[in-house]
C-alpha positions in Angstrom: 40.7 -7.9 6.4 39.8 -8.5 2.7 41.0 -11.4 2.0 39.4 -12.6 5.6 36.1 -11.5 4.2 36.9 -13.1 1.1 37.6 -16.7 2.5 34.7 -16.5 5.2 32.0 -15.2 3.0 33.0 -18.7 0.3 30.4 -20.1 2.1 27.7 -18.2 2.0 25.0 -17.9 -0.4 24.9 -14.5 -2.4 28.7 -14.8 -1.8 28.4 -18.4 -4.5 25.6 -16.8 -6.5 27.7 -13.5 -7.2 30.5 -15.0 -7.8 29.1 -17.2 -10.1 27.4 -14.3 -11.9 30.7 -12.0 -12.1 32.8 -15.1 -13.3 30.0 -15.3 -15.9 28.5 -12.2 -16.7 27.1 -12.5 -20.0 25.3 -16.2 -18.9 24.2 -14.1 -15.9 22.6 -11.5 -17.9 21.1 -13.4 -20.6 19.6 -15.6 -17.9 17.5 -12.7 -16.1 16.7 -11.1 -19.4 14.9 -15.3 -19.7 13.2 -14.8 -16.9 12.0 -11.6 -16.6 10.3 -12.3 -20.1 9.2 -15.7 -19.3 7.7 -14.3 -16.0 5.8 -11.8 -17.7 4.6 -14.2 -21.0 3.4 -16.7 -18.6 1.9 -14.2 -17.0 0.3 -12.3 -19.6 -0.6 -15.8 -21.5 -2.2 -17.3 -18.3 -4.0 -14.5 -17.7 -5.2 -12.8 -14.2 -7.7 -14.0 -11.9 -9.5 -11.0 -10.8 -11.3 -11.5 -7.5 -15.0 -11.9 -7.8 -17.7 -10.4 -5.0 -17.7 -13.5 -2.8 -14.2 -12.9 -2.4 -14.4 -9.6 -0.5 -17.3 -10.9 2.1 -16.5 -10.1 5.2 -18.6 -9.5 9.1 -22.4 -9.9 9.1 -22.7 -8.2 6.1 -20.5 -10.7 4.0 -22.7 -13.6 5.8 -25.7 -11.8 4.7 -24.6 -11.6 0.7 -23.9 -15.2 1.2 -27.3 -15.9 2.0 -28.9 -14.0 -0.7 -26.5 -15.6 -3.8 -27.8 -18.9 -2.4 -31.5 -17.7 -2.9 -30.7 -16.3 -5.9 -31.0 -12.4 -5.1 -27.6 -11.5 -5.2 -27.2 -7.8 -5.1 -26.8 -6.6 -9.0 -25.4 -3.4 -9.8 -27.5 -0.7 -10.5 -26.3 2.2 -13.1 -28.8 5.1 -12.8 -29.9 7.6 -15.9 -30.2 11.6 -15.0 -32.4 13.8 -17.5 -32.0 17.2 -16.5 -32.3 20.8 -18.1 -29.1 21.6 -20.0 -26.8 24.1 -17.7 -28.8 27.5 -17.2 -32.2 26.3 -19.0 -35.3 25.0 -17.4 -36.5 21.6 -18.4 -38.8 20.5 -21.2 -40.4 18.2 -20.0 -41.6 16.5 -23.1 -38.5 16.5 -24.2 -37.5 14.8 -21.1 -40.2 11.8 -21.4 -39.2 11.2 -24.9 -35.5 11.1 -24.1 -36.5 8.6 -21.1 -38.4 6.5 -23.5 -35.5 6.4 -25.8 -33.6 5.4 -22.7 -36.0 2.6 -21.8 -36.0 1.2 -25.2 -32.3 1.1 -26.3 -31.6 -0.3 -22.7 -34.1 -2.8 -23.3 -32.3 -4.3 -25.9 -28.9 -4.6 -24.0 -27.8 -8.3 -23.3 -25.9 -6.6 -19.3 -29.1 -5.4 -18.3 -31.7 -7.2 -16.5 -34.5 -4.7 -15.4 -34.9 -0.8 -16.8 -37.2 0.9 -15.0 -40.0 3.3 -15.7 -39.2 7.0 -15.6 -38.9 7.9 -11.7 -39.9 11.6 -11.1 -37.6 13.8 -8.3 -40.0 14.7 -5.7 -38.0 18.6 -5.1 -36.8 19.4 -8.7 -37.1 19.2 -12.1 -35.6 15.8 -12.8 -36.5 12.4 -14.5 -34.2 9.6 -13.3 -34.1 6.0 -15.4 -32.7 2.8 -13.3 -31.2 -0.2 -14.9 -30.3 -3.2 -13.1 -27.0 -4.8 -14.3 -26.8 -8.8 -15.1 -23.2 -8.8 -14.6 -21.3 -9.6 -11.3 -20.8 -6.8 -9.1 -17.2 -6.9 -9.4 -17.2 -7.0 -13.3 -19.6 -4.2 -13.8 -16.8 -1.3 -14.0 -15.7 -2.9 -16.9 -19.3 -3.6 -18.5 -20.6 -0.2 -18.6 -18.5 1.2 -21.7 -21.2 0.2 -24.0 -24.0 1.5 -22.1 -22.2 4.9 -22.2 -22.0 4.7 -25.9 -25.9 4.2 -25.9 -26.5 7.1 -23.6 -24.5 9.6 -25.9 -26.7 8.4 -28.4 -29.6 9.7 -26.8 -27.7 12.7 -25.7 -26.8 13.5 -29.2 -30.5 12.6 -30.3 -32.4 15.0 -27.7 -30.0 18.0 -27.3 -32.8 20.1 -25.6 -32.0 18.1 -21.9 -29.5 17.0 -20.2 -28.9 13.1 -20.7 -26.2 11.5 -18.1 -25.2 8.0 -16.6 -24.0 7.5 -13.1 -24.0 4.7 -10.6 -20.9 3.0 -8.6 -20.1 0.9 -11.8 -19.9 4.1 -13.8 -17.6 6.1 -10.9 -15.4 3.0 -10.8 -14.3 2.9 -14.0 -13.9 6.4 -13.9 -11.7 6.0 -10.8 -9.6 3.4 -12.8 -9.1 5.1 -15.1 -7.9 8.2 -13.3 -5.8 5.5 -11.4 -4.1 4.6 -14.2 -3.2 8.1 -15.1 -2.0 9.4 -11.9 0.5 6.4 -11.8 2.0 7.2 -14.6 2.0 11.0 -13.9 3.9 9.7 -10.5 6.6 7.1 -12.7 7.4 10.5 -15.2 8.1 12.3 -11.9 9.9 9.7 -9.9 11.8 8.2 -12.4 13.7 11.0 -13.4 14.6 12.5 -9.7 15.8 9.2 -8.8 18.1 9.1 -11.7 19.3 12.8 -10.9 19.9 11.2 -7.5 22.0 8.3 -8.6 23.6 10.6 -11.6 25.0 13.0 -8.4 26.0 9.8 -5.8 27.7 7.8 -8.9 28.9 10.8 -11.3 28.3 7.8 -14.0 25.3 8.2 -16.4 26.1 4.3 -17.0 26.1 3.1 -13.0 22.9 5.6 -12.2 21.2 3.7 -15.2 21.7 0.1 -13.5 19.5 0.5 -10.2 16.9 1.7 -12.6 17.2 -0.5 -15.2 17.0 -3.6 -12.5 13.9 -2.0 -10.7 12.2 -1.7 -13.7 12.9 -5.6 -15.1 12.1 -6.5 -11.2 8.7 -5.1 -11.6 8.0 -6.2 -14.9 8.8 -10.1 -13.7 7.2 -9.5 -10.5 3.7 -8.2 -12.2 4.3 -11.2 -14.4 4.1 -13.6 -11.5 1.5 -11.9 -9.9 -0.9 -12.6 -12.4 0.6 -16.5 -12.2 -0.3 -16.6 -8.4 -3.2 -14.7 -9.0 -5.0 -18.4 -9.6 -4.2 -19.1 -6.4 -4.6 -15.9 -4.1 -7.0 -13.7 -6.5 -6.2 -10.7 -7.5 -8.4 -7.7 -6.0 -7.1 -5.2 -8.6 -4.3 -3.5 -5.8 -1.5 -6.2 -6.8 -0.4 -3.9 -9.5 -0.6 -0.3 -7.8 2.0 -2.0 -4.9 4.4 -3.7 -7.3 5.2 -0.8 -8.8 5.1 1.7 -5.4 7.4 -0.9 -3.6 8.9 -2.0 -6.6 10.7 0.8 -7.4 11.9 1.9 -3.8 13.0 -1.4 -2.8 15.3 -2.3 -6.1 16.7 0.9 -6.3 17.7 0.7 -2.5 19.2 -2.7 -2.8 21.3 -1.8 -5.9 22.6 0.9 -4.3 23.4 -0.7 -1.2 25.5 -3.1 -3.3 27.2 -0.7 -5.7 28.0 1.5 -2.9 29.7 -1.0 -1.5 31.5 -2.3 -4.3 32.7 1.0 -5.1 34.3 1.7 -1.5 36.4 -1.9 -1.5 37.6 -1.3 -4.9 38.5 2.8 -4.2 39.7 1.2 -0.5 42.0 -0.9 -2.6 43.4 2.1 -4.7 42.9 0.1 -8.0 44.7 -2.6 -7.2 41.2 -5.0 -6.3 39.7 -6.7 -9.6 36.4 -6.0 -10.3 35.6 -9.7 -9.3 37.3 -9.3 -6.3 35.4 -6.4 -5.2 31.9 -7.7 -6.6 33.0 -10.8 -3.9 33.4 -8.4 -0.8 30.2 -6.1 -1.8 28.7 -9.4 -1.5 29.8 -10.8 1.5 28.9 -7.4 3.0 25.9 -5.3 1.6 25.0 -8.6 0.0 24.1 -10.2 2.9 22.7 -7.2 3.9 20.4 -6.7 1.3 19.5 -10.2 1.5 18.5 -9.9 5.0 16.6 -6.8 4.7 15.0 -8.6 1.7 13.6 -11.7 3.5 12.8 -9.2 6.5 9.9 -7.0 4.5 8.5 -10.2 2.2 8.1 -11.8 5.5 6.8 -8.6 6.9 4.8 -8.4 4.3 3.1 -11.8 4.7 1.4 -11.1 7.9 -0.9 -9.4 5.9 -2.2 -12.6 4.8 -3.7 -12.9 8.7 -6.1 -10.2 7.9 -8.3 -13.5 6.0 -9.2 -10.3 3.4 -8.5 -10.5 -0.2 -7.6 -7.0 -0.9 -5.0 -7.4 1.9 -3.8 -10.5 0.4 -3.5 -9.1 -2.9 -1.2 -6.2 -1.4 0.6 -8.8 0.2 1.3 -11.1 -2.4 2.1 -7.7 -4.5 5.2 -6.8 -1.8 6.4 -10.3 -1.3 6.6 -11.0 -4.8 8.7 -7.4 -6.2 10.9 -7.6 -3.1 12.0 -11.2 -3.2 12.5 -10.7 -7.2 14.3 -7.3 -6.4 16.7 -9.2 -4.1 17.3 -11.9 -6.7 18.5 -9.2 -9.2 20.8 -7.2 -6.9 22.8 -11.0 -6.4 22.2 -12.5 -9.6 22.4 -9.6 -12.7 23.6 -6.8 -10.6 27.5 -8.2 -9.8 27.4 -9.5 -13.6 26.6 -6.1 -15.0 29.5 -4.5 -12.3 32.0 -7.2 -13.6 31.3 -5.7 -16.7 31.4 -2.3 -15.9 34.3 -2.8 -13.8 36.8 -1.0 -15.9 34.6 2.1 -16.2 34.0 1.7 -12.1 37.9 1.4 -11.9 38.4 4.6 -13.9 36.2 6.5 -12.1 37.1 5.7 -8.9 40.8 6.4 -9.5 39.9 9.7 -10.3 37.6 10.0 -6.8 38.8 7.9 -4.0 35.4 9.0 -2.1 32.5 9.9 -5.1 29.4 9.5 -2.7 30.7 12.5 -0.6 30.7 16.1 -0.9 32.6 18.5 1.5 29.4 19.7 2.8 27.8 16.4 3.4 31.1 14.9 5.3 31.7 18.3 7.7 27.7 17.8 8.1 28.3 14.1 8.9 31.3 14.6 10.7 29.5 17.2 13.2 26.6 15.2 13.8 28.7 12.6 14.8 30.2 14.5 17.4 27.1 15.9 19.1 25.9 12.4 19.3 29.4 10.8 20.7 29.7 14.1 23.0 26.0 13.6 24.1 24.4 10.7 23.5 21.8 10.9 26.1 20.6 14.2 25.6 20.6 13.3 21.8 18.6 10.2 22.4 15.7 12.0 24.6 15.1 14.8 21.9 14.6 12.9 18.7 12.4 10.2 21.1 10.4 12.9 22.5 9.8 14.8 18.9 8.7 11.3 17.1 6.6 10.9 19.9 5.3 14.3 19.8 4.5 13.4 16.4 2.9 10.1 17.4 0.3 11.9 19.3 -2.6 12.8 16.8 -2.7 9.1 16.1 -4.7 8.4 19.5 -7.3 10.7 17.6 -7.3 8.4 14.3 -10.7 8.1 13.0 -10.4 5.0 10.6 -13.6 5.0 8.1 -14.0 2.9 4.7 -13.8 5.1 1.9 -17.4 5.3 0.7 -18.4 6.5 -2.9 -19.1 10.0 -2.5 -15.0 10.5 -1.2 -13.8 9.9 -4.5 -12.5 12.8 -7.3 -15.4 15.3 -6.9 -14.0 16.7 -10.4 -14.6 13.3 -12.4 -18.0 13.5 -14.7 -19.2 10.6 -13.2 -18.8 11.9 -9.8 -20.3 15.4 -11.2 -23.3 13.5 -12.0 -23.4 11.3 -9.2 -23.7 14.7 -6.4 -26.7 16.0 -8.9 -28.3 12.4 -8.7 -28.2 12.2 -5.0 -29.3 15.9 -4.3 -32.5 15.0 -6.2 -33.0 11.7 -5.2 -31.7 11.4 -1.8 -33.1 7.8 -1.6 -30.1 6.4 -3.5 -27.5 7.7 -1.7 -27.4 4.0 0.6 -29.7 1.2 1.0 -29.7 -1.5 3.5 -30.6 -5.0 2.8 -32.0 -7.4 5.1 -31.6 -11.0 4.3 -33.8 -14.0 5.5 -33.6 -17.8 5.0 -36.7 -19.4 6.7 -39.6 -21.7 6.3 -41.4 -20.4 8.9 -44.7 -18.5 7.8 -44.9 -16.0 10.0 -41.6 -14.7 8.2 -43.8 -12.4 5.9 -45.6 -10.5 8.6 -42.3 -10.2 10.9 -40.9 -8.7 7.7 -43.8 -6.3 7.3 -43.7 -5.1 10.5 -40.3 -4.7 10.0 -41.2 -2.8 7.1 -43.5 -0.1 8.8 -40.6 0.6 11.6 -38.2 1.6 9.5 -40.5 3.8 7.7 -41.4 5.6 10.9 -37.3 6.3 10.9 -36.5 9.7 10.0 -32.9 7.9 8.7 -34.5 5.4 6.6 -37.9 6.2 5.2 -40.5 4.7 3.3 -38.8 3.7 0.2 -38.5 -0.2 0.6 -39.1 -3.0 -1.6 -39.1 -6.9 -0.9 -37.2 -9.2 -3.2 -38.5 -13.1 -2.3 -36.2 -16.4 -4.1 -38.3 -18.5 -6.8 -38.7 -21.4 -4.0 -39.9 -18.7 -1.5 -37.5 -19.2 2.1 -35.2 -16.5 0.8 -36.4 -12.8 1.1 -34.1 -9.4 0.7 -35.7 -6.3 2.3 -33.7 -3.3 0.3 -34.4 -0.6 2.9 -33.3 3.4 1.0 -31.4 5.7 3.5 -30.9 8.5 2.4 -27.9 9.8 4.1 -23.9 8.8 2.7 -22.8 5.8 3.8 -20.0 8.0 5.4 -22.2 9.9 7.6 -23.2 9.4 11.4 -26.9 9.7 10.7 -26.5 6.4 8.2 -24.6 4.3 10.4 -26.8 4.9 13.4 -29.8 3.7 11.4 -27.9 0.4 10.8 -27.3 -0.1 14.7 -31.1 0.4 14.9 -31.8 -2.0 12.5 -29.3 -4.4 13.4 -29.9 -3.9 17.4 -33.5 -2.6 18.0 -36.1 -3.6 14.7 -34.6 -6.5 13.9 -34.6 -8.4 17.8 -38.5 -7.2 18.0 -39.5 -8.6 14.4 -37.6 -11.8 13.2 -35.8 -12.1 16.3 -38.9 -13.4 17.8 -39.4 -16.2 15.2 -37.8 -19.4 15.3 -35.9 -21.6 12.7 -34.8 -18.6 11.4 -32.0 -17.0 9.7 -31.3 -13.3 8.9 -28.8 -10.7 9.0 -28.1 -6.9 7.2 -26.0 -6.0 4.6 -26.5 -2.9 2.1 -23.7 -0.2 1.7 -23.7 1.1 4.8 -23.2 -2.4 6.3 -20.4 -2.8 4.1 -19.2 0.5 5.1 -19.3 -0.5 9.1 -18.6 -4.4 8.4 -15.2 -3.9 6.8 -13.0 -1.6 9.0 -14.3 -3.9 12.3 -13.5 -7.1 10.3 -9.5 -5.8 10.3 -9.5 -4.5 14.0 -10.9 -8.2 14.6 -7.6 -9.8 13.1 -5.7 -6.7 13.8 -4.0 -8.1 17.0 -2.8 -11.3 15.1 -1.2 -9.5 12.9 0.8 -6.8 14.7 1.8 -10.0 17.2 3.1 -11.9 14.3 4.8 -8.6 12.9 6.6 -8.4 16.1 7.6 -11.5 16.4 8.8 -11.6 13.2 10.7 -7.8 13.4 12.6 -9.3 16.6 13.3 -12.8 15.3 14.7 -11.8 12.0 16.8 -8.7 13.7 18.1 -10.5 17.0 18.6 -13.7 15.0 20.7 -11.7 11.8 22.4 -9.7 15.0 23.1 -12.4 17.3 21.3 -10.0 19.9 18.4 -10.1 21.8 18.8 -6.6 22.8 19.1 -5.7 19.0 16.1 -7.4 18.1 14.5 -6.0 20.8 15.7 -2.4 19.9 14.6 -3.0 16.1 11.1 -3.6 17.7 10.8 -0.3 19.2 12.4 1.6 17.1 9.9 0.3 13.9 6.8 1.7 16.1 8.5 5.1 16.9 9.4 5.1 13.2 5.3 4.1 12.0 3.8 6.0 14.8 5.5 9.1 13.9 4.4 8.8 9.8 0.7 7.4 11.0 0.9 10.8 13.4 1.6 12.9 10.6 -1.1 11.7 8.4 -3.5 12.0 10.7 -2.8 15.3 11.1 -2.7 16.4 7.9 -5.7 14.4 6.5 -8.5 14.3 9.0 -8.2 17.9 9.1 -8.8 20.7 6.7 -5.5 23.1 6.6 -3.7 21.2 4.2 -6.8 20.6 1.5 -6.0 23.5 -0.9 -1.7 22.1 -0.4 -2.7 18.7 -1.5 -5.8 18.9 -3.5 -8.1 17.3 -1.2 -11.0 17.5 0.6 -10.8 15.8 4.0 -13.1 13.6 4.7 -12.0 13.8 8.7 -11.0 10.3 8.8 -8.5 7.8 7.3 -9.3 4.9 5.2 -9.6 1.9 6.9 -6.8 -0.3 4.9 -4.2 2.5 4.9 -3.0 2.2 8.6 -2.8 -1.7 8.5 -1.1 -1.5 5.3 1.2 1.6 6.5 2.0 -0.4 9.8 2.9 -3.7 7.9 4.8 -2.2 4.9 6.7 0.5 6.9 7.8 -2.6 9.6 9.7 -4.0 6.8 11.2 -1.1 5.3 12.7 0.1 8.3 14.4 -3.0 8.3 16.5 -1.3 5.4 18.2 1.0 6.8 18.4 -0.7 10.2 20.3 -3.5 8.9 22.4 -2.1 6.8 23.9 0.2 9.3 23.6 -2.2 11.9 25.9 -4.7 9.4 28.4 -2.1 9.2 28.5 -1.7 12.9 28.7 -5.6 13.5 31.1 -5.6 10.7 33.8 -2.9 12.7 33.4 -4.3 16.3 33.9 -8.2 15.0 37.2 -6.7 13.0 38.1 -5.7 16.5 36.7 -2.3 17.1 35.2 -1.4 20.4 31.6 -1.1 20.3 31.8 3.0 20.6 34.5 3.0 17.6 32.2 1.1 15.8 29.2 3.2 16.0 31.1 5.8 14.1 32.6 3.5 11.9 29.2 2.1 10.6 27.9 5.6 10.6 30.7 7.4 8.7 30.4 4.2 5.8 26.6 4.3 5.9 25.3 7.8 6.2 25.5 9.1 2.2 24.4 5.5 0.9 21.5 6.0 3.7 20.3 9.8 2.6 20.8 9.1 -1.5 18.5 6.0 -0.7 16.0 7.9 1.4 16.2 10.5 -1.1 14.8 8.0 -3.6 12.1 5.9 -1.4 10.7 9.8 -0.4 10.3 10.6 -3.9 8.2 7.1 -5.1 6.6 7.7 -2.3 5.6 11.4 -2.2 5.0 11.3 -5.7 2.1 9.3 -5.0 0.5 12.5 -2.9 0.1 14.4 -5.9 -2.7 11.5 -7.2 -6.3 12.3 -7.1 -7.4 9.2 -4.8 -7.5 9.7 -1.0 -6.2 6.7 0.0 -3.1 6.4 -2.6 -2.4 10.5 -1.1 -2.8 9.3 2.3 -0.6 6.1 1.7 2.6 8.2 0.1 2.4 10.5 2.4 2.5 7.9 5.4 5.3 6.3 3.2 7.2 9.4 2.5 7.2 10.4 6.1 8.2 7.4 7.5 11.5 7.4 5.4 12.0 10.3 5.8 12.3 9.9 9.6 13.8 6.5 9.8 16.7 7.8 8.0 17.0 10.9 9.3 16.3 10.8 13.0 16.2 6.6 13.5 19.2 5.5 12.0 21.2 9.0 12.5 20.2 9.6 15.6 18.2 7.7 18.1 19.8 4.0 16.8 23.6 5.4 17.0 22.8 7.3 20.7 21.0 4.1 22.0 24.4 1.9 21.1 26.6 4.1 22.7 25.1 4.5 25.4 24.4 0.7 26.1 28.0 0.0 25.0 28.6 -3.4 24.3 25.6 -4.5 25.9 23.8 -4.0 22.8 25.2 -7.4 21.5 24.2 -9.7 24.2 24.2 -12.5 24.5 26.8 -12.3 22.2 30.3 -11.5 23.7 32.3 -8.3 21.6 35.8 -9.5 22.8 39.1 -8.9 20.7 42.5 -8.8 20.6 41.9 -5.1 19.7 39.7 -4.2 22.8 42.3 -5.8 25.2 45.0 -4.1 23.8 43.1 -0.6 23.6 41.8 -1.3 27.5 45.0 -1.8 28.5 46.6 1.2 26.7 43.6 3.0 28.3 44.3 2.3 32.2 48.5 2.7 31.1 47.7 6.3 30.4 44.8 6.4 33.5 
C-alpha cells in the first residue's frame, strides 16, 4: 500500500514540493528563512496603509459624511477637558478658571487643534469643561492626542488644587490600543506555552514540539509582513494584525501537526525500516494533501468576507487568507525539510514507541466510543444533534448592537474620565448631524424649523448648532442627545429625525439633498449595512463549503453533509455566546459587564471564520476514511479506521486551537472576549461531538451512500460480501 501511495501521489503537488524540500533540506530551509524576512522588510520598509474615515462609510450615515467632506465640514474630532475638585474636596472655583485659562492658552498654541473653546459651565454640578476641536482626520486622531496629554499634565502639575483631566473618543482609543496591545501579549505568554506542553506530551520530543511553533511563529511574522504589502491595495482598518496572530497560531500549529503525525505513523508503521524521505513522501501524499485542502478551504472561506463591501471586514479577511495560505506553504515547503533532518532523532524515538500519540487511557476511551457509536449509531446521532441544537437555541434571541464608546474598559482612566464627563454634561454623550447640499433658499428656514422640533424632543434637546460651507449650499445641523448611543431612548430619536422631522421640514423642499449621520447613526447604520450583504455572503460560504468538500470527496452527499454539519458546529458556539454574554451570570467569571447584546461584526466574523475551520478537522478525518475504503475497506470498516488514526491528532489539535482561542476571553475588550469564546466553543464541539460523533454515526448509517456519486467497489468488498452470505 506504501509504495502504491508513493507512485500515485508523484504527481501531485505537495507530494513534488516535499520531496523536493526533504531531498534538499538545507536549500529548503534557507529559502523560507529568505522569505519570511523579505516578507516582513518589504513590509516594514513599505510601510502600512492605515484606512482613513472615508474608508469605513457605510448606509445613510456614510452618504451623509460624504456630503459634508465635499462642503468642507467634515466631522473633526473633539477631545474634551474636565476641571473638577480633586477626590473628596469641593471645587475652587478660581482655581478652576485659571486652570481653564491655562487650558485655553497652551491649547491655543497647538498646531492639531483647530478651535478651543471658552470654559463651558455643568448645569447640575460643580464642573468646568474645556472643548477642543481636532485638525487631524478622525481616524488619525488616537495617535495625535499624546502631546495634548503632555500639555494637560502640565496644567495638572501647575494647579494642583483641581482636578485637571482629558477625555474624548480620541483619548479612549488610544487607551483601548494600548490595552489591546497588552492583552495580546498577556494571551501569546499564555498560549504559547500550553500549546508547547501539548506538543511536548503528543511528541515526547522537546525538538519535534518546538517545530509547529517555530513555523507558526515565522508564518505570522511573513504573513504580517505581507499584510502591510497589500495593505496599499485593501487598507488596513487596524484588525489585520489582531487576526494574523489569533488564526495564525491555531491554523500552523494544526497543519504541522497534521503532517508530523502522519509522518510519525508511516515511519513507526514501517518498524524503522522507511527512510525519513520515504516517510516525509507518504505524510505528504496523505495529511499533505489534507492540509492543503483544508488550507485553500478557510482562505477561500475567508474571502467571502470581502462581500460584506466593508473595510474592517476586508481587513479581517485579508488578515485570515494571508496567515493561512502562508501557514500551508510552510507545513509543504520547510516542514518535510526540517523532518528530513530530524529524521534520525524521529527514527530513534519512534523505535522506542511504536504508538507515541497514545496513552492507555485515551485508546480504551477511544476504543469505547467507538463501540457505542458502531453498536448505535442512530441513537448516537439524535443525542449529539439534539444537544448542539439545544445549544443553538439562544441564538434566535441574538441582539446584535455596534459596540459604542461607553462599552469599552470601565477601569481605563480615560474611560474613568469619560463616565464623569457625561454625568455632568449629558449633552455629549451623542450628537446627530444632519447634512444638506441645496441651493434652494428656503433651506435655512426648513432647517430652523427643523431646529425648534427637535428641541421640543425630550431625547434630543436644545443644544444644536449650525455649521454652513464657505460657498453656502452645504449646512451640518449637530443636534446633542443626550442619551448613549447604545441606548433605546437614542436610537428612537434618530427614527424620529430620520422618519417624522425631517419628511415635514426639508422633505418638503425641492432640489434638495440631505440625510443624518452623528454617532448614533453610525451606531444604527453599521450593523444594517452587514445584514444588507449578509445573505451574499452566507450563499457564497455555502457554496463554497459544498464545492470544496464534495469536489475534494468526490461526493455530493459529503459536501452536502460538510454544509450542515458547519451550521450545527457555528450555531452551537454563536448559542453559547449568546448566552453567556447578553446576560449577566457570567460578568464576575469573565470580567465583564454585559452590555445585553453582541457586537455587530463578531457573528459575521464567527460564522465565516468558524466555516473554514471546521473544514480542519472534517477533512482530515474524512481523508483518512476515503483513504481506508479506496485501499479496499468497506465503508463501515473504514469509519473506524479513519477514526482510530485521527482521534488523538484531532483532540492534541483541538487542545491547542481552544487555548489561542480561549486565551483571548481573558482580554479586557468585549468583542475580542466574545470572539474567543465563540472560537473556543466551536472547537471545542467540532472535535468533540462533530467529528467523534455526529460525522462518524451519519457515515454508518448511510453506508456507502455517503460517497455518491462515486462508486466504493473493491476486490476487498466482494470478497468480504461473499464471505458474509457463505457464513449467512
Amino acid at each position: 500500500m506504501a509504495a502504491r501511495s508513493n507512485d500515485d501521489s508523484m504527481t501531485n503537488l505537495p507530494v513534488r514540493v516535499a520531496r523536493w524540500s526533504a531531498h534538499h533540506p538545507w536549500h529548503a530551509i534557507a529559502g523560507w528563512l529568505v522569505f519570511v524576512a523579505v516578507c516582513l522588510g518589504a513590509g516594514i520598509a513599505v510601510g502600512n496603509n492605515s484606512a482613513v474615515t472615508a474608508d469605513y462609510r457605510v448606509g445613510e450615515a456614510g452618504r451623509a459624511e460624504a456630503i459634508a467632506a465635499d462642503g468642507g465640514l467634515q466631522r473633526r474630532p473633539v477631545e474634551h477637558v474636565l476641571i473638577t475638585a480633586p477626590v473628596g474636596g469641593v471645587l475652587n472655583e478660581r482655581a478652576a478658571d485659571s486652570a481653564a485659562q491655562d487650558v485655553i492658552d497652551r491649547m491655543s498654541s497647538q498646531a492639531m487643534v483647530a478651535d478651543v473653546s471658552d470654559p463651558i459651565p455643568a448645569s447640575n454640578s460643580p464642573a468646568l469643561r474645556v472643548d477642543l476641536t481636532l485638525d487631524v482626520e478622525e481616524r488619525e486622531a488616537s495617535a495625535a492626542v499624546a502631546n495634548l496629554h503632555i500639555e494637560i499634565e502640565a496644567v495638572q502639575d501647575a494647579h494642583p488644587e483641581v482636578l485637571v483631566q482629558q477625555t474624548g473618543r480620541a483619548s479612549i482609543g488610544q487607551a483601548v490600543e494600548q490595552q489591546r496591545g497588552q492583552d495580546i501579549t498577556q494571551a501569546e505568554l499564555i498560549t504559547l506555552p500550553i500549546t508547547l506542553i501539548t506538543l511536548l506530551l503528543v511528541f515526547r520530543s522537546l525538538s519535534l514540539a518546538l517545530v509547529p511553533v517555530v513555523l507558526a511563529l515565522s508564518s505570522i511574522a511573513a504573513s504580517v509582513g505581507l499584510s502591510m504589502l497589500v495593505s496599499h491595495i485593501v487598507p488596513d482598518a487596524g484588525v489585520g494584525t489582531n487576526v494574523i496572530l489569533l488564526i495564525g497560531l491555531a491554523v500552523g500549529v494544526d497543519y504541522s501537526l497534521f503532517y508530523l503525525k502522519r509522518e510519525r505513523e508511516e515511519r513507526a508503521r514501517a518498524g524503522g525500516s522507511l527512510s525519513a524521505t520515504a516517510a516525509v513522501d507518504l505524510a505528504a501524499a496523505t495529511s499533505g494533501r489534507a492540509v492543503v485542502l483544508s488550507g485553500v478551504a478557510v482562505a477561500v472561506s475567508s474571502a467571502t468576507l470581502y462581500f460584506v463591501g466593508d473595510v474592517i471586514f476586508s481587513s479581517l479577511a485579508t488578515g485570515a487568507v494571508l496567515v493561512t495560505l502562508v501557514a500551508v506553504a510552510s507545513s509543504i515547503t520547510v516542514l518535510p525539510a526540517t523532518l528530513a533532518k530530524l529524521g534520525a532523532i524521529a527514527e530513534h524515538r519512534t523505535s522506542r514507541r511504536r504508538k507515541p500519540m497514545r496513552t492507555p487511557k485515551a485508546n480504551r476511551l477511544s476504543a469505547a466510543l467507538m463501540r457505542f457509536v458502531g453498536q448505535c449509531p442512530a441513537l448516537t446521532l439524535s443525542v449529539a444533534t439534539l444537544a448542539m441544537l439545544s445549544l443553538s437555541a439562544p441564538v434566535l434571541g441574538m441582539k446584535i448592537t455596534d459596540m459604542g464608546v461607553e462599552t469599552h474598559p470601565p477601569d481605563l482612566p480615560a474611560m474613568q474620565t469619560y463616565e464623569r464627563l457625561t454625568t455632568a454634561y449629558p449633552e455629549v454623550r451623542a450628537i446627530h448631524q444632519v447634512v444638506v447640499h441645496s441651493d434652494d433658499p428656503a433651506t435655512a428656514t426648513a432647517l430652523a424649523e427643523l431646529k425648534a422640533m427637535t428641541a421640543d424632543d425630550p431625547a434630543m434637546g436644545e443644544s444644536s448648532t449650525l455649521r454652513v460651507s464657505a460657498d453656502g449650499r452645504t449646512r451640518v445641523l449637530d443636534i446633542a442627545v443626550p442619551h448613549f448611543v447604545g441606548e433605546q431612548t437614542a436610537r428612537d430619536s434618530l427614527q424620529r429625525l430620520r422618519e417624522e422631522y425631517l419628511p415635514l421640514t426639508l422633505g418638503q423642499l425641492d432640489r434638495v439633498e440631505y440625510a443624518v449621520s452623528g454617532d448614533v447613526a453610525r451606531n444604527v447604520d453599521y450593523p444594517q449595512h452587514q445584514q444588507e450583504r449578509l445573505p451574499w455572503v452566507v450563499g457564497a460560504l455555502l457554496l463554497v463549503t459544498f464545492g470544496i468538500t464534495a469536489w475534494a470527496f468526490r461526493s455530493v452527499v459529503l459536501g452536502a453533509i460538510g454544509v450542515v454539519l458547519n451550521l450545527l458546529s457555528v450555531g452551537a458556539a454563536m448559542g453559547v455566546m449568546t448566552w453567556v454574554f447578553q446576560e449577566k451570570w457570567a460578568e464576575g467569571l469573565l470580567d465583564f459587564t454585559s452590555t445585553g447584546s453582541i457586537g455587530s461584526r463578531v457573528p459575521l466574523f464567527l460564522f465565516v471564520i468558524l466555516f473554514g475551520l471546521s473544514m480542519d478537522y472534517q477533512v482530515f478525518l474524512i481523508s483518512r476514511i476515503r483513504e481506508a475504503a479506496t485501499d479496499g475497506m468497506s465503508t463501515r470498516e473504514a469509519v473506524f479506521d479513519g477514526m482510530r488514526n485521527s482521534t488523538s491528532v484531532i483532540t492534541s489539535a483541538a487542545i491547542v486551537m481552544v487555548t489561542v482561542f480561549a486565551a483571548f476571553v481573558a482580554v479586557h475588550l468585549i468583542e475580542m472576549k466574545q470572539t474567543g469564546l465563540g472560537l473556543a466553543v466551536a472547537v471545542l464541539l467540532d472535535a468533540f461531538i462533530i467529528r467523534t460523533l455526529i460525522l462518524p454515526s451519519l457515515m454508518l448509517l448511510l453506508g456507502d451512500r455517503v460517497w455518491w456519486p462515486t462508486r466504493m467497489q473493491s476486490p476487498r468488498d466482494s470478497a468480504a460480501s461473499m464471505q458474509s452470505a457463505t457464513l449467512g
